[in-house]
Steps between C-alpha positions, in 0.01 A plus 500: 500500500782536758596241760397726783158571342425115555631497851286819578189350363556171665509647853222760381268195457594334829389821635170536337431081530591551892256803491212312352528220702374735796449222755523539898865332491623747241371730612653458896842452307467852329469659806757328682726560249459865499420579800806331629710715253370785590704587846830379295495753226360775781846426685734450168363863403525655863863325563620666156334805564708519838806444282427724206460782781865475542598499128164749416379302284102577385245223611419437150796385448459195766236340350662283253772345797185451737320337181842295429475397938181370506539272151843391613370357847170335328700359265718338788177380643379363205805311416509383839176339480585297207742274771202455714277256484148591634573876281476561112655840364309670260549823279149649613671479844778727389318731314221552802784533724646742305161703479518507858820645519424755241188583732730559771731721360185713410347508872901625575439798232189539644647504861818740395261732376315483786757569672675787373 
């Protein structure tokens, strides 16, 4: 089995054990997490969407660099946190923030659509 198999299952099953430990805290942190994403990866998309108008490039195209944003600035965050005492980074953290962002790009589709 590849290398990358065992790192996908890994976070795969800090996923699910994060899931099934559904408790009030968790639960509070989920939201946070991607609910605070969400307005990030709604501007990322808009702000490239402003610059692809320029080179006409299609909206589809956007998604990945928006995707790439949001990732890049939780990662930042997370990595930040390990310096600080009363924090703890955590890879759930990055992937609900990332979820979030993802979400926001989609309400920006949604509201380009809308739009036009």
């Amino acid at each position: 089995m590849p290398r990358s198999w065992n790192i996908g299952w890994l976070v795969f099953k800090m996923i699910l054990s994060y899931l099934l430990i559904l408790n009030d805290t968790n639960l509070r942190d989920m939201r946070i997490n991607i609910l605070g994403f969400v307005p990030l990866g709604y501007f990322f998309f808009l702000v490239f969407s402003l610059y692809s108008q320029t080179m006409k490039t299609p909206a589809w195209r956007l998604i990945i660099p928006a995707i790439l944003g949001g990732i890049i600035v939780s990662l930042i965050i997370e990595t930040l946190q390990v310096y600080l005492p009363t924090r703890h980074s955590s890879v759930t953290d990055l992937i609900f923030n990332t979820i979030g962002s993802e979400l926001g790009i989609i309400f920006a589709l949604i509201f380009i659509r809308l739009k036009t």
